[in-house]
C-alpha positions, 0 to 999 in steps of 0.5 A: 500500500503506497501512501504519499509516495511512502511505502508502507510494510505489509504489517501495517497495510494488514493492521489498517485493513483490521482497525476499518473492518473493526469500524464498519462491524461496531457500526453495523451492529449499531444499527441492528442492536435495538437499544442503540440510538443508530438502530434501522428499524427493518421494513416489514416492522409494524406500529400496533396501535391499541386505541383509537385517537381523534383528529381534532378539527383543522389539524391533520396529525394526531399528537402523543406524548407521555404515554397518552393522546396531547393537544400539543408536544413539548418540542424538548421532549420526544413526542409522536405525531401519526400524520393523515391526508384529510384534515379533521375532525376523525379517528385513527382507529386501533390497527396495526400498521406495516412500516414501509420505510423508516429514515432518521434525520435532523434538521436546523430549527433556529440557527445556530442554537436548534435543532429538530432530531426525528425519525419517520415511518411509513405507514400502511394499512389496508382498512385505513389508507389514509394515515400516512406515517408517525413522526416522532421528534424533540428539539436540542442543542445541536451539541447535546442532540442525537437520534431518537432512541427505540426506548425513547419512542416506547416511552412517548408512545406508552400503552397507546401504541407499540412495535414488533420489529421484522427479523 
C-alpha cells in the first residue's frame, strides 16, 4: 500500500485493513442492536396501535406524548405525531400498521442554537389508507442532540401504541 509516495510494510497495510473492518462491524451492529440510538428499524416492522385517537378539527396529525393522546408536544421532549391526508375532525382507529420505510434525520430549527432530531415511518394499512406515517421528534442543542432512541419512542408512545420489529 503506497501512501504519499511512502511505502508502507505489509504489517501495517494488514493492521489498517483490521482497525476499518473493526469500524464498519461496531457500526453495523449499531444499527441492528435495538437499544442503540443508530438502530434501522427493518421494513416489514409494524406500529400496533391499541386505541383509537381523534383528529381534532383543522389539524391533520394526531399528537402523543407521555404515554397518552396531547393537544400539543413539548418540542424538548420526544413526542409522536401519526400524520393523515384529510384534515379533521376523525379517528385513527386501533390497527396495526406495516412500516414501509423508516429514515432518521435532523434538521436546523433556529440557527445556530436548534435543532429538530426525528425519525419517520411509513405507514400502511389496508382498512385505513389514509394515515400516512408517525413522526416522532424533540428539539436540542445541536451539541447535546442525537437520534431518537427505540426506548425513547416506547416511552412517548406508552400503552397507546407499540412495535414488533421484522427479523
Amino acid at each position: 500500500m503506497k501512501s504519499s509516495g511512502i511505502i508502507l510494510p505489509r504489517w501495517v497495510s494488514a493492521s489498517l485493513i483490521l482497525v476499518l473492518t473493526a469500524v464498519l462491524v461496531a457500526c453495523a451492529q449499531q444499527m441492528n442492536n435495538v437499544n442503540s440510538n443508530y438502530y434501522s428499524i427493518p421494513s416489514g416492522s409494524k406500529l400496533v396501535l391499541r386505541q383509537d385517537l381523534n383528529i381534532p378539527a383543522g389539524k391533520a396529525h394526531v399528537n402523543i406524548q407521555g404515554g397518552g393522546s396531547a393537544a400539543g408536544l413539548n418540542n424538548f421532549n420526544v413526542g409522536c405525531e401519526i400524520e393523515v391526508r384529510k384534515l379533521g375532525p376523525g379517528v385513527v382507529k386501533a390497527d396495526t400498521f406495516t412500516i414501509t420505510r423508516a429514515e432518521s434525520s435532523q434538521e436546523w430549527i433556529n440557527r445556530p442554537s436548534t435543532m429538530r432530531f426525528y425519525r419517520t415511518m411509513y405507514l400502511k394499512s389496508d382498512t385505513q389508507p389514509g394515515v400516512m406515517k408517525m413522526v416522532c421528534q424533540y428539539w436540542d442543542y445541536p451539541l447535546h442532540g442525537k437520534d431518537i432512541s427505540v426506548a425513547e419512542m416506547r416511552e412517548a408512545l406508552g400503552n397507546v401504541a407499540s412495535f414488533e420489529f421484522a427479523q
